[in-house]
SERO-4910 file (N, C-alpha, C, O; in steps of 0.05 Angstrom, whole numbers):
BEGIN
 pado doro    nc1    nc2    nc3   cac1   cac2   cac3    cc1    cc2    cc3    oc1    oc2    oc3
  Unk    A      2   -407     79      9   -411     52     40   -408     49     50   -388     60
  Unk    A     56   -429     34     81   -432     36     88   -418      5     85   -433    -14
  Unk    A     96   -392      2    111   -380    -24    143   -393    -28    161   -397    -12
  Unk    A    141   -395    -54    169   -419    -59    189   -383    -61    178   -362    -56
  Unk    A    213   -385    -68    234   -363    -56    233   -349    -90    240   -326    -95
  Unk    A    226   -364   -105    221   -353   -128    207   -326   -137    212   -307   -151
  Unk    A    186   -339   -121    157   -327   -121    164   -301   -111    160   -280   -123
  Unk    A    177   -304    -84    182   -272    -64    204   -255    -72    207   -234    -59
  Unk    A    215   -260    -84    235   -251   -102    216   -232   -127    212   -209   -119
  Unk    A    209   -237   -144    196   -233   -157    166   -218   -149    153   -205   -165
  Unk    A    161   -221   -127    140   -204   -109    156   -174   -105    148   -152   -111
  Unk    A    175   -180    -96    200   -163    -71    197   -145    -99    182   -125    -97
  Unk    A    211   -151   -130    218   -134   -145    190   -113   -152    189    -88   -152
  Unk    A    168   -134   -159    141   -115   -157    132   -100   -147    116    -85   -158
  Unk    A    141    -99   -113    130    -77   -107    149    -55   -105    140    -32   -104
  Unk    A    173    -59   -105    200    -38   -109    187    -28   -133    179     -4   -130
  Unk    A    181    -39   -156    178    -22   -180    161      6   -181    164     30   -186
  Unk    A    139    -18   -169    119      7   -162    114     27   -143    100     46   -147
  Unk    A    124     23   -128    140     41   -103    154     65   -124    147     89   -125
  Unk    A    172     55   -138    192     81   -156    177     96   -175    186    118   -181
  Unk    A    154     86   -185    139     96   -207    126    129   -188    126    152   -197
  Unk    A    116    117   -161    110    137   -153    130    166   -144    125    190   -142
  Unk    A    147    155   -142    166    178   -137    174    191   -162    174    216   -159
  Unk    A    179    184   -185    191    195   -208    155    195   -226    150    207   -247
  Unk    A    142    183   -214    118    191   -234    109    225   -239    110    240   -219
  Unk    A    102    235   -264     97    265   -271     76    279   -262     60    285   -279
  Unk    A     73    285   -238     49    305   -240     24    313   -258     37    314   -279
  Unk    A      4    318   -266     -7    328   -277    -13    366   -282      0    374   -262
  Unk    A    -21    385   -292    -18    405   -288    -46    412   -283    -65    400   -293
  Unk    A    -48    436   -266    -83    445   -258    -78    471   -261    -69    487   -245
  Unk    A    -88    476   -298    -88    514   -308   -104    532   -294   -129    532   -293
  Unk    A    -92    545   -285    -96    577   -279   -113    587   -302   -137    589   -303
  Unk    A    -97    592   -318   -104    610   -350   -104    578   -374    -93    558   -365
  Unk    A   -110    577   -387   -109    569   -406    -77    573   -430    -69    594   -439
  Unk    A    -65    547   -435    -44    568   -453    -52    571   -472    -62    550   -482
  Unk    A    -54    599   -490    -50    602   -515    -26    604   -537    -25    616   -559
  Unk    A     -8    588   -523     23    582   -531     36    554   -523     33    544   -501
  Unk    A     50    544   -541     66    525   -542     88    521   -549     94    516   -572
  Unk    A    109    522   -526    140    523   -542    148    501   -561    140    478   -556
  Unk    A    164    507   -586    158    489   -607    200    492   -603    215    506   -591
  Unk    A    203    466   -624    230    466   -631    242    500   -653    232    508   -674
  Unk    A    263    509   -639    272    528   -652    262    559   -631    274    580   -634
  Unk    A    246    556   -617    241    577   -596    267    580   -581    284    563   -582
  Unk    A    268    602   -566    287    609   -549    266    605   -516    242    609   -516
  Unk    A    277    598   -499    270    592   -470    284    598   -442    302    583   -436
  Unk    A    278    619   -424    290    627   -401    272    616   -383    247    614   -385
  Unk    A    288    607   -361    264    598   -338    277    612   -315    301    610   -311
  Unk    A    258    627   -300    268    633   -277    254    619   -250    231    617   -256
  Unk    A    257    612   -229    249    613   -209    255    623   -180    277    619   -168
  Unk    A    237    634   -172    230    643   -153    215    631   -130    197    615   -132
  Unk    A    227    642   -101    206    624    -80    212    646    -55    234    658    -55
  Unk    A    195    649    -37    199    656     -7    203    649     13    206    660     35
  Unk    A    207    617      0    211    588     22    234    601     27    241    613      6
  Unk    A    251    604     48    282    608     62    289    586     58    312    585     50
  Unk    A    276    560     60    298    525     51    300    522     31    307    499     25
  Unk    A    296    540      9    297    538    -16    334    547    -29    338    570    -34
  Unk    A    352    531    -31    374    555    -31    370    562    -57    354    549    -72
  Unk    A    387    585    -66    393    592    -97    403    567   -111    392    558   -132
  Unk    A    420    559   -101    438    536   -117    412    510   -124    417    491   -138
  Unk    A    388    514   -113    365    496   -122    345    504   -133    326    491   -143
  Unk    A    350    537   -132    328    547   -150    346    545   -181    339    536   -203
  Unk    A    360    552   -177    388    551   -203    389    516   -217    392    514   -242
  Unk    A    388    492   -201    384    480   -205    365    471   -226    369    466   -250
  Unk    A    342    471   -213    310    468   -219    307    480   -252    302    470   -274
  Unk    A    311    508   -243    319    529   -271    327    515   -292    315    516   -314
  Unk    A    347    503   -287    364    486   -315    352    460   -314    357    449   -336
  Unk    A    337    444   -300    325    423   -308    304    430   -334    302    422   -357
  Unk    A    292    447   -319    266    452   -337    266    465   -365    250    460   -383
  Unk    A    291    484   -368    300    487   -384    305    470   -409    297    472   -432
  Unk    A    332    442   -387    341    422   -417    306    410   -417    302    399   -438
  Unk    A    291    409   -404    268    388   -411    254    400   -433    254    389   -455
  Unk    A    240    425   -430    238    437   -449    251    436   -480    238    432   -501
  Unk    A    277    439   -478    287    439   -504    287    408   -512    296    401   -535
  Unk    A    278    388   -493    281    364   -496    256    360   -515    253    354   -539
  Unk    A    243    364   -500    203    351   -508    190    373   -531    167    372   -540
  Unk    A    210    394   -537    192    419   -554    185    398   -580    199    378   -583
  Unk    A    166    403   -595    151    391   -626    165    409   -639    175    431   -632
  Unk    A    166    400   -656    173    406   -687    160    429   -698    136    428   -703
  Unk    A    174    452   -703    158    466   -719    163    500   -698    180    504   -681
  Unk    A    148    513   -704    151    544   -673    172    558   -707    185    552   -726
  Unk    A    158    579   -689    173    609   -715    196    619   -691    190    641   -680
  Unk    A    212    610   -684    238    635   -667    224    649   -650    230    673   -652
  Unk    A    204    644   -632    186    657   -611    213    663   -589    235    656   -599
  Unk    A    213    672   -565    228    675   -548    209    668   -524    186    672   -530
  Unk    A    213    657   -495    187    645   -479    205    654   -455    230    657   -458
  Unk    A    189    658   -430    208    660   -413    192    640   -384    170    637   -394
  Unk    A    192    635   -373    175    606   -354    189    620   -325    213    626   -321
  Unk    A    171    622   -312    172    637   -290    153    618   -268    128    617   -263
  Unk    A    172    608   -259    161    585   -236    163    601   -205    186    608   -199
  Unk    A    144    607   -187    139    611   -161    133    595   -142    109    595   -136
  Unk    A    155    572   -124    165    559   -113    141    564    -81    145    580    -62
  Unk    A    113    545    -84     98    556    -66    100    541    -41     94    550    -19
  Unk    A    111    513    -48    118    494    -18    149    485    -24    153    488    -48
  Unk    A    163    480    -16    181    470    -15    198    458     13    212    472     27
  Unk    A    193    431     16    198    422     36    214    392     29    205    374     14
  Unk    A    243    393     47    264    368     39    259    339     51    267    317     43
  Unk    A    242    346     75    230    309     88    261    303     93    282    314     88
  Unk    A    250    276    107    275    265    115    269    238    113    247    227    118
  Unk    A    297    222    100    287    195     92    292    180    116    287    157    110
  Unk    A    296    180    131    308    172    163    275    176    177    269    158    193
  Unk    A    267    184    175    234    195    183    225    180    169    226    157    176
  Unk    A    217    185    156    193    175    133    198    139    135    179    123    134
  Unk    A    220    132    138    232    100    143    218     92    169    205     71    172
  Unk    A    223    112    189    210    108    217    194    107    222    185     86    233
  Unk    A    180    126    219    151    132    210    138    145    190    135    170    187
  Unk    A    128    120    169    113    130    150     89    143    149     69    136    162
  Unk    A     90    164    129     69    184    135     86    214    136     80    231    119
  Unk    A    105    221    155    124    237    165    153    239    152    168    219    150
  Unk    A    159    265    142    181    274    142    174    273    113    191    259    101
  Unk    A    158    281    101    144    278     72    160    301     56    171    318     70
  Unk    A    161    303     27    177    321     13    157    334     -6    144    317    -20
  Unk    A    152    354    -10    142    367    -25    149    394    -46    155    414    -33
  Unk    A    149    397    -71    156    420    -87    129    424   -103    120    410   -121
  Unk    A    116    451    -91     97    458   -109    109    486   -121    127    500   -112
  Unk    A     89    491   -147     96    516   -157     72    524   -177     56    507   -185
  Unk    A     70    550   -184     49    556   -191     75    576   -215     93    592   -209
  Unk    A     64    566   -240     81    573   -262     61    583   -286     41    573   -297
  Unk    A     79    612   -292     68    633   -326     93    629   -342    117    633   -341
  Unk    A     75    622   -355     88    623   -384     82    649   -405     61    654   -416
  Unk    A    115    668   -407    102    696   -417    117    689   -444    137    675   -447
  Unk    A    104    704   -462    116    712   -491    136    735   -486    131    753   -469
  Unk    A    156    735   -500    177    757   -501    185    770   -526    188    755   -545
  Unk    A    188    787   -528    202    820   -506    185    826   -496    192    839   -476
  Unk    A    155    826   -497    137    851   -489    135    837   -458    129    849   -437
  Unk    A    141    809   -459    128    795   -432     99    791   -430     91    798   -409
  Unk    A     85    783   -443     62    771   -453     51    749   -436     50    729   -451
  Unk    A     42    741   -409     25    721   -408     11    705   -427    -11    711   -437
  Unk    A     22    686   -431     12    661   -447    -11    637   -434    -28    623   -445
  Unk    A     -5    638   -413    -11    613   -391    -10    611   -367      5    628   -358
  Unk    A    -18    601   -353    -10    598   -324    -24    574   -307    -48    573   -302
  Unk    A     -5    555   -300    -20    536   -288     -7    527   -266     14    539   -262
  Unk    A    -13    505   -246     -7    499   -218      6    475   -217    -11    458   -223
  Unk    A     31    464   -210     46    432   -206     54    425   -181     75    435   -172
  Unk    A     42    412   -169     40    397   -141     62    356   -146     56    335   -157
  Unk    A     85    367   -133     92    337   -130    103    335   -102    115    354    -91
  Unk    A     98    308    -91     96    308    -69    116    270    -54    123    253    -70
  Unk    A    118    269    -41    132    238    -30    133    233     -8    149    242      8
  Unk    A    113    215     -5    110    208     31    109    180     43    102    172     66
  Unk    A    121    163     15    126    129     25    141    116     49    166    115     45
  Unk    A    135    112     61    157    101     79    167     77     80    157     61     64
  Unk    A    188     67     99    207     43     83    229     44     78    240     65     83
  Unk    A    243     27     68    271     24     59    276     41     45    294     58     50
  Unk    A    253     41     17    249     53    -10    254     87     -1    270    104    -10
  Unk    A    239     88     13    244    123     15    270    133     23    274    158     23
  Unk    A    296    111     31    323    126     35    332    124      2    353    135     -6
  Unk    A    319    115    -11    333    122    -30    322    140    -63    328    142    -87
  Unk    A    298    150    -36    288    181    -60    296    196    -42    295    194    -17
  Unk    A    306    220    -62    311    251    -62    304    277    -72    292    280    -93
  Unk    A    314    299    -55    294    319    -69    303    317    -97    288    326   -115
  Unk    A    326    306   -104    329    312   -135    309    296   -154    302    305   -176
  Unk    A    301    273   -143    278    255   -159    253    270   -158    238    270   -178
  Unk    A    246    285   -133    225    310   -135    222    327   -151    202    335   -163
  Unk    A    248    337   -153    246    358   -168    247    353   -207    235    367   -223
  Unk    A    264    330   -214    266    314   -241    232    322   -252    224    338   -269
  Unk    A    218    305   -236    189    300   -238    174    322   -249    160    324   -269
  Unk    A    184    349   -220    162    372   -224    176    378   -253    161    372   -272
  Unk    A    199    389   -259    207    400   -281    193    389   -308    180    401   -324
  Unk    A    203    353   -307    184    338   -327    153    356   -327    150    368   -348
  Unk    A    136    357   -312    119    366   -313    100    400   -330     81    408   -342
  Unk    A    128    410   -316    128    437   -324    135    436   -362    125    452   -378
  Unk    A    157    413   -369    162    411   -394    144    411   -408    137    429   -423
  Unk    A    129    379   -403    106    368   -417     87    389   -421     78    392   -444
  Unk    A     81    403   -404     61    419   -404     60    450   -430     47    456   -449
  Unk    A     86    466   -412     92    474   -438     95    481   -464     93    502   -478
  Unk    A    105    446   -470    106    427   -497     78    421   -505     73    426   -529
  Unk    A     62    414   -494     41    403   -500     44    369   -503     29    355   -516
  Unk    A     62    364   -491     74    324   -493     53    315   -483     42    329   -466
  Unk    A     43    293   -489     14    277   -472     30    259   -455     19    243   -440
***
């Protein structure tokens, strides 16, 4: 079958698309606890994270921290009485892959950031919630030199936001 150059062009972009969806696509969340809280617009929000991974540096836990943060204040609803929240993410895989790998051989050199995250009410420190975010990237190909852990991590944070928030 002879495809006119049109056609593969237009193929080429389709599957790039969808190729990227998966990398920046949001996780879903799998609760621990149930929340009985929702950060709303006008709450106050600290996120800390934590991990035991040694490849984890500060400067990416610090990172991560402030993603989730602005996402948070991004996606909060309308409404919340001045609550104070503090999001305490525990960094349970964390692994950088290599896009040089994964290009070579797909399957390998895969990236992963999991975390298992409580959401406490503050001052007393109140458990509100607690649930589990798994994001993960193991395409291989061209496409994979040009995801990073930062598109990993965008995702998990999105995740952790939505969730939070209560965003569908």
């Amino acid at each position: 079958m002879n495809f006119s150059q049109p056609l593969r062009f237009l193929s080429a972009i389709a599957a790039a698309l969808a190729l990227s969806n998966c990398a920046s696509s949001t996780p879903h969340a799998i609760y621990v606890t149930p929340l009985t809280a929702v950060v709303s617009q006008g709450d106050g929000v600290n996120t800390i994270v934590n991990t035991t991974d040694a490849r984890m540096s500060a400067e990416d836990r610090a990172m991560l921290a402030d993603q989730i943060t602005q996402n948070v204040q991004a996606m909060a609803q309308p409404g919340g009485s001045s609550h104070r929240y503090e999001i305490v993410v525990n960094v349970t895989r964390y692994t950088k892959g290599s896009g040089v790998v994964r290009t070579a051989m797909p399957g390998m050199g895969q990236m992963h950031l999991d975390g298992v995250v409580t959401l406490y009410q503050m001052p007393k420190r109140v458990p509100v919630g607690e649930f589990i975010v798994r994001k993960s990237f193991a395409i291989g190909g061209l496409y994979s030199l040009t995801v990073s852990m930062n598109t990993i991590s965008t995702a998990f944070s999105a995740a952790v936001a939505k969730t939070v928030c209560q965003v569908q």
